[in-house]
N, C-alpha and C positions, 0 to 999 in steps of 0.2 A: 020495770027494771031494765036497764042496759048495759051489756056484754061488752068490754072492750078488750082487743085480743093484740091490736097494734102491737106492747112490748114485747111481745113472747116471736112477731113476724121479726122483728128488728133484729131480735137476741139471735134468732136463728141466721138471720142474712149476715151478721156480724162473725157469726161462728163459722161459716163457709167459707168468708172471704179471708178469713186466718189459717183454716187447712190449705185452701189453696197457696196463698203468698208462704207457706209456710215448708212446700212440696220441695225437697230437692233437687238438680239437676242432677241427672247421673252420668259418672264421672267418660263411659265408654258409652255411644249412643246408636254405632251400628257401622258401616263401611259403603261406601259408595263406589259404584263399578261405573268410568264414564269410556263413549266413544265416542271419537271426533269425528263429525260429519264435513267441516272444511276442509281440512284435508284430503278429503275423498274427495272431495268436487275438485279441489282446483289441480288434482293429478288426473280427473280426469278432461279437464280443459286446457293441460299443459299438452296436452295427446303424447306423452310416454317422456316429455323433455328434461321434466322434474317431478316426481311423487313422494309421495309419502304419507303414512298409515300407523295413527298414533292411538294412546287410552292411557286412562290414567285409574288411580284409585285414591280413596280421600278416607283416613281417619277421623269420626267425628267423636272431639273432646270437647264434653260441655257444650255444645253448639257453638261454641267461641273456634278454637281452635282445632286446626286440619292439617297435622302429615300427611303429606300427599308425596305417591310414587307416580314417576309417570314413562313408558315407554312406547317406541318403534320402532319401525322400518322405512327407511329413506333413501333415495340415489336420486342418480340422473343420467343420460343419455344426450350429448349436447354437441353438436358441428358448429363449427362459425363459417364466416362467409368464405372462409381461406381455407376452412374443407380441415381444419385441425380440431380434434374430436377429442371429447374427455366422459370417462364410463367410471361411476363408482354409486356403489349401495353400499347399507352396512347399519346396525344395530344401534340405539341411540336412549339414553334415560338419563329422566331428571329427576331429582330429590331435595325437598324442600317444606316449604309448609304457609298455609294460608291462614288468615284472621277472618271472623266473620265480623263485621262492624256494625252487624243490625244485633236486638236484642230477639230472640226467641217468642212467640205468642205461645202462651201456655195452655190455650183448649187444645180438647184433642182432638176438633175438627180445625184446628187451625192451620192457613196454606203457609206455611214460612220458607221467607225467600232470605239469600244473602247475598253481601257486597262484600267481597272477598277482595283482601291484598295480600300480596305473596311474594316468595324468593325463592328462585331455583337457582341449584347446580347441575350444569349440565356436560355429560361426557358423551364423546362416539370416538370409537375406534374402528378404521375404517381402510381399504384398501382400495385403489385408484390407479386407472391409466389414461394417458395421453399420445394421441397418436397425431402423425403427421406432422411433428412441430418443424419448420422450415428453419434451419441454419445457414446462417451468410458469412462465406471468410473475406469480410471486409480487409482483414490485409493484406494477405496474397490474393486476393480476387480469387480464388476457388472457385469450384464449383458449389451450386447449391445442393443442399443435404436435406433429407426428411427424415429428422428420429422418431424414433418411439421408446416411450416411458412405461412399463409393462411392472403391475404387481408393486407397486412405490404404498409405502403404510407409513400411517402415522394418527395422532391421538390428537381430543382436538379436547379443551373445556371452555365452559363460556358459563358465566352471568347471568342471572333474568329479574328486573320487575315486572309484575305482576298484577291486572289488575282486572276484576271480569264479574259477573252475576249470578245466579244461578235461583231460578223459581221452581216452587212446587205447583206442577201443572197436572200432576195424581199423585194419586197415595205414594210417596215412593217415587214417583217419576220426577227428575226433576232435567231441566232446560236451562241452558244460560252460554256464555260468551266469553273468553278470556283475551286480553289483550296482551303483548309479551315485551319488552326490549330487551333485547338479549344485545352482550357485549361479551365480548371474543377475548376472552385469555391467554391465551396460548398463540404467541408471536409466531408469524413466520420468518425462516431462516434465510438470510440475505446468498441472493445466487441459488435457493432450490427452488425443484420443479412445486410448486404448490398447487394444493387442489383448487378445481372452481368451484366446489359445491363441497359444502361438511351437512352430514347427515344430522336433521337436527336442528340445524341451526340457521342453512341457507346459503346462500353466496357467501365465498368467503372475502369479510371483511370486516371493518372494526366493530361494527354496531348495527343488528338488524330488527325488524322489527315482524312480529308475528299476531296470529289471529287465528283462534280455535272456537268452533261453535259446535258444542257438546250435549249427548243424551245420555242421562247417566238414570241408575236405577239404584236406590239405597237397602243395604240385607240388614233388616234391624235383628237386635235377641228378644228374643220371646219376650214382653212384657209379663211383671211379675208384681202382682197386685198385693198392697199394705194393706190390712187394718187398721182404719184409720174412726180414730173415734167419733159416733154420730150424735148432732147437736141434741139434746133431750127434748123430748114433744111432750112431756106430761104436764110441765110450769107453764100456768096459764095465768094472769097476771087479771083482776077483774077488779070491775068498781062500779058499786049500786048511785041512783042518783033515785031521788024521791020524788 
């Protein structure tokens, strides 16, 4: 007599692969806290000329979808060769939100990475001065003059595409890159003193372009384990042969 067990292996493998494709995504999946390590270098290779000291945080919806906050601290410290000096720092954040454009792996050992596109708005409001600016009385031939521009404020918004990665390299840890083009909103007014540096967003001019490379750490909620019905092992399926 011989034992054959094959349909009751199939029934069961067939039964697994329906709970799982059957799992839902949950709808809030935890928050990610990142810090930007680029910025830190290249303020400290600017040696004090321009810095700046950002982070962000990321809602994760569905794995698809990411409200993302994100803020800083930025200035600059800047002489030209004609010895005319420009100092401003000041507070800086963007709000906006990314797509993940990969599909999620659904084990729970699984390392899931994403390719993220995004749009930011971004504001700084920011206070700036300008010293030593040389004035020439081209029509009466005057003498030469050196002003200074002390305490001058103003609001700056700008634009961003977005577009950058981000891998799980631990549990929870993850790594990645974001690229930026940021475009300047906010006209400047013909005949004022304007900043050379907006917090944020960099030289002022129509369209810049940035680059963040980030360690960020994800706070999941507690996993909360279903009941979930187990395939039956009693049905055993057999057939005698003579």
């Amino acid at each position: 007599m011989l034992m054959v067990y094959s349909v009751q292996a199939q029934k069961i493998k067939i039964q697994k692969k329906t709970v799982s494709d059957s799992i839902p995504v949950p709808f809030f999946n935890g928050i990610i806290v990142e810090g930007d390590v680029a910025s830190v270098a290249s303020s400290v290779l600017s040696n004090g000329g321009t810095y700046s000291y950002e982070g962000a945080v990321k809602i994760d919806l569905k794995h698809k979808f990411y409200p993302t906050f994100e803020f800083g601290y930025a200035g600059a410290d800047k002489h030209t060769v004609d010895n005319v000096g420009f100092n401003t720092n000041g507070v800086f954040w963007r709000g906006g939100i990314d797509i993940n454009m990969l599909k999620q792996k659904k084990a729970a050992n699984a390392i899931n990475s994403m390719l993220l596109l995004g749009l930011r708005l971004g504001v700084s409001s920011f206070n700036y001065n300008i010293s030593n600016v040389t004035i020439v009385d081209e029509y009466w031939g005057g003498p030469v003059q050196a002003m200074n521009y002390n305490n001058l404020s103003t609001t700056k918004v700008w634009l961003e595409l977005t577009a950058g990665i981000r891998v799980e390299v631990l549990k929870n840890i993850y790594m990645g890159w974001t690229i930026r083009n940021k475009n300047l909103l906010t006209s400047n007014v013909d005949g004022a003193v304007t900043p050379w540096y907006i917090p944020g967003f960099g030289t002022n001019k129509s369209t810049n372009l940035g680059l963040n490379y980030t360690i960020g750490y994800k706070f999941q909620l507690p996993s909360k384990r279903k009941n979930v019905a187990k395939p039956q092992t009693g049905e055993v399926t057999t057939a005698k042969m003579k």
